[in-house]
PLY file of the C-alpha trace (Angstrom):
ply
format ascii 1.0
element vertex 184
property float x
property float y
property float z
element edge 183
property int vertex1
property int vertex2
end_header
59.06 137.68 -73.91
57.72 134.62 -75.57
56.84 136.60 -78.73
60.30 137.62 -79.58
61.00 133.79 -79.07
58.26 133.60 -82.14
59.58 136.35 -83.65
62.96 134.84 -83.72
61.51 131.34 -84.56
59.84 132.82 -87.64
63.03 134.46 -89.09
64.51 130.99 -88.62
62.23 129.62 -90.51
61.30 132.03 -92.77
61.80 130.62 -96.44
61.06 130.82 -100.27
59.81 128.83 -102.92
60.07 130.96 -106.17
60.73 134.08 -104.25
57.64 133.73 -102.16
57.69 133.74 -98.25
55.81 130.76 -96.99
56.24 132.47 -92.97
57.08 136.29 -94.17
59.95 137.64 -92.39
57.46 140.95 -91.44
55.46 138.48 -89.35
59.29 137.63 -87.31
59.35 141.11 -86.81
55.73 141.92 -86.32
56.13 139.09 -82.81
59.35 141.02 -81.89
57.48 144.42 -81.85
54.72 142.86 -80.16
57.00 141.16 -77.15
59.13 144.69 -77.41
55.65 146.81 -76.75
55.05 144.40 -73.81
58.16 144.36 -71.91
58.97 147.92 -72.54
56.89 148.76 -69.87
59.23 147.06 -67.49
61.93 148.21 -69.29
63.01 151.24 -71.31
65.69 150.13 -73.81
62.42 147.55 -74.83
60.97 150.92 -76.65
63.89 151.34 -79.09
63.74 147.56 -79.50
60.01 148.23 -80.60
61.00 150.77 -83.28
63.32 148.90 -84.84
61.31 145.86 -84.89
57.93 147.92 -86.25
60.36 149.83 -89.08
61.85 146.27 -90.04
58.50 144.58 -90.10
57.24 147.70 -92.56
59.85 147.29 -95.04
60.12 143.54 -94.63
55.76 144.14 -95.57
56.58 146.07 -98.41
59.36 143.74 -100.04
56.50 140.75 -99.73
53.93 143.05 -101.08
56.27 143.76 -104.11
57.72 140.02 -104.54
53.54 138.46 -104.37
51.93 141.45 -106.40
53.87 143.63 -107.85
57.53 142.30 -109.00
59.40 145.24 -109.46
62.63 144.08 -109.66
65.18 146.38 -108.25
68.57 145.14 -109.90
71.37 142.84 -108.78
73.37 145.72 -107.15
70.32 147.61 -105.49
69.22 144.27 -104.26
72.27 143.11 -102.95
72.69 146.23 -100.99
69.06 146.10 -99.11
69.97 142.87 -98.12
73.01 143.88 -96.97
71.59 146.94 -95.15
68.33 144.63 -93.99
70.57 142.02 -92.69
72.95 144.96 -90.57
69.71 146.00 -89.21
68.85 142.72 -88.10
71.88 142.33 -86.04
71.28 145.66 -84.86
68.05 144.75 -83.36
69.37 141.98 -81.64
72.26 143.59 -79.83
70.07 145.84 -79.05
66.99 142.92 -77.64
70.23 141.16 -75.66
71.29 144.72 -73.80
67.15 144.87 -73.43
67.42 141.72 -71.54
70.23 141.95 -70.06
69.00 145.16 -67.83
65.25 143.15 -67.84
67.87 140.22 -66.09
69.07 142.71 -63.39
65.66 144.10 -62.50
64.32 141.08 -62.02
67.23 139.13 -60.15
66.88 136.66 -61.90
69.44 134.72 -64.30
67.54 134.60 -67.93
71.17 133.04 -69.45
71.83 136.51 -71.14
75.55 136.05 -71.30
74.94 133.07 -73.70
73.61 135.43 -75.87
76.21 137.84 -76.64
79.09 134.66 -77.65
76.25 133.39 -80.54
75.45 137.11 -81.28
79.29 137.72 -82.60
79.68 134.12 -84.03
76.37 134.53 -86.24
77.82 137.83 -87.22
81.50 136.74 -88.11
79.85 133.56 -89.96
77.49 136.39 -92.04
80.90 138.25 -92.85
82.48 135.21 -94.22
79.65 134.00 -96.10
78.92 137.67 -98.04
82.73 137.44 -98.74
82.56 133.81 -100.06
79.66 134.82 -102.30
81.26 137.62 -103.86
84.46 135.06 -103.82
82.47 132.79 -105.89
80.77 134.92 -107.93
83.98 136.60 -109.07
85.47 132.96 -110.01
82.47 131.23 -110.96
82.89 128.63 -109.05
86.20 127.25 -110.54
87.47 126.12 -107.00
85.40 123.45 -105.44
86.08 124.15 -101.77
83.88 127.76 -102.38
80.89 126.00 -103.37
81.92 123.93 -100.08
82.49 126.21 -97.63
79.09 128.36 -98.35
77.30 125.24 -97.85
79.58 124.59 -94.08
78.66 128.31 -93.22
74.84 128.34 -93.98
74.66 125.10 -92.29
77.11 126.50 -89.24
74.70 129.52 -89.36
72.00 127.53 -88.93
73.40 125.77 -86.14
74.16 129.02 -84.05
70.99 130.66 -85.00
69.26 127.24 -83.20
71.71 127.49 -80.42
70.38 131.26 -79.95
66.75 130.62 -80.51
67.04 127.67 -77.62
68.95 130.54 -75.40
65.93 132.50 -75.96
63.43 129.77 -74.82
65.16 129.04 -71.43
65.32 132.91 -70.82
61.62 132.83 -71.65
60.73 129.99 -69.45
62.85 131.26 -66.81
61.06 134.76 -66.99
57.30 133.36 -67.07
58.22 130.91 -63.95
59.43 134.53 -62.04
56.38 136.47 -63.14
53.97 133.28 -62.37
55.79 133.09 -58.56
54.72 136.72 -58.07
0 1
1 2
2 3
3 4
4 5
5 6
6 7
7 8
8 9
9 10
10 11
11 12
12 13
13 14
14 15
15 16
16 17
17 18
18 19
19 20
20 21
21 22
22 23
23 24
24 25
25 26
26 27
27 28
28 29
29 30
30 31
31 32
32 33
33 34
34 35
35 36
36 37
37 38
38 39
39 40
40 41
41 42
42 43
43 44
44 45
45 46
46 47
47 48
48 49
49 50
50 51
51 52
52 53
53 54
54 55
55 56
56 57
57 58
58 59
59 60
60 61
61 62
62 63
63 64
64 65
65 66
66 67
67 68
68 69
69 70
70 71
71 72
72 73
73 74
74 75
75 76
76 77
77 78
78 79
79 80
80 81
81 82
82 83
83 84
84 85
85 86
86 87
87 88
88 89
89 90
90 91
91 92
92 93
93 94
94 95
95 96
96 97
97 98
98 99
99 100
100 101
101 102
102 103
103 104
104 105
105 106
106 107
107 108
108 109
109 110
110 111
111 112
112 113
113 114
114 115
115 116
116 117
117 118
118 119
119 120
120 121
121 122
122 123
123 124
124 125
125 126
126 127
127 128
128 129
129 130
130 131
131 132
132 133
133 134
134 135
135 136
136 137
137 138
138 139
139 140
140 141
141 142
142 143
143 144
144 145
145 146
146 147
147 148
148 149
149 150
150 151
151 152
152 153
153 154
154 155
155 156
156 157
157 158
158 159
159 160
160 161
161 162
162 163
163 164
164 165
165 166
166 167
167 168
168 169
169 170
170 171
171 172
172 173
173 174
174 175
175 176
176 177
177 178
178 179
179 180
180 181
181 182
182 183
């Protein structure tokens, strides 16, 4: 469980300086996989959790590969829709890790503060909505309004925030689950 906490943490802090990934995104993925392969043994839902997270971290590989080597640049529109399609995948994959622990919660009997999960799930979703729309907002009016430029800047920083509030979610559930599986 503590490597889909870092897998999580490196998606956080995954970033670019001139397109280049300092912490790849594959390697956030790469964790997840790795925690999914571990727990799914426990639990089966963990196994779809591991595909996901293995397909994401392949085409998450071959995006780096192409942005560090290669460069083939695959136009505005095609671009914008794999992110669009990455970024639905990613939300995917964590519905689907927070119905993973949820049933890992009940097996266990133990409270891993799963139900915080879900509330910072849909909020980090609704705040991805408005943000696409504000972007394609201010691209179609360049900017002439100066509470666009504004609000992006509220909503990455509000995303942010929530993504934090659900990596910290993620930590207790950890800690909580090693303390249960150290008391055995």
């Amino acid at each position: 469980m503590a490597q889909i906490f870092w897998g999580y943490l490196f998606l956080l802090l995954s970033f670019k300086i001139n397109s280049i990934e300092l912490l790849p995104e594959f390697l956030g993925y790469f964790f997840i996989m790795k925690g999914a392969i571990f727990l799914s043994n426990k639990i089966s839902k963990f196994a779809e959790v591991k595909t996901w997270a293995a397909g994401l971290s392949i085409i998450h590989l071959v995006l780096f590969v192409n942005r560090l080597f290669i460069g083939f640049y695959l136009g505005s529109t095609i671009s914008y829709t794999v992110s669009v399609l990455l970024q639905g995948a990613f939300f995917y994959l964590t519905y689907l890790i927070i119905i993973a622990m949820k049933d890992l919660e009940l097996s266990i009997g133990q409270n891993l503060c799963i139900e915080r999960l879900l509330p910072y799930f849909k909020i980090m979703i609704a705040v991805y909505a408005i943000l696409e729309f504000t972007n394609v907002a201010l691209v179609r009016t360049f900017s002439s309004f100066v509470i666009l430029p504004m609000l992006v800047l509220i909503l990455i920083v509000a995303k942010f925030i929530y993504m934090m509030f659900f990596i910290i979610t993620l930590y207790k559930a950890n800690v909580i689950y090693e303390s249960y599986i150290k008391s055995l």
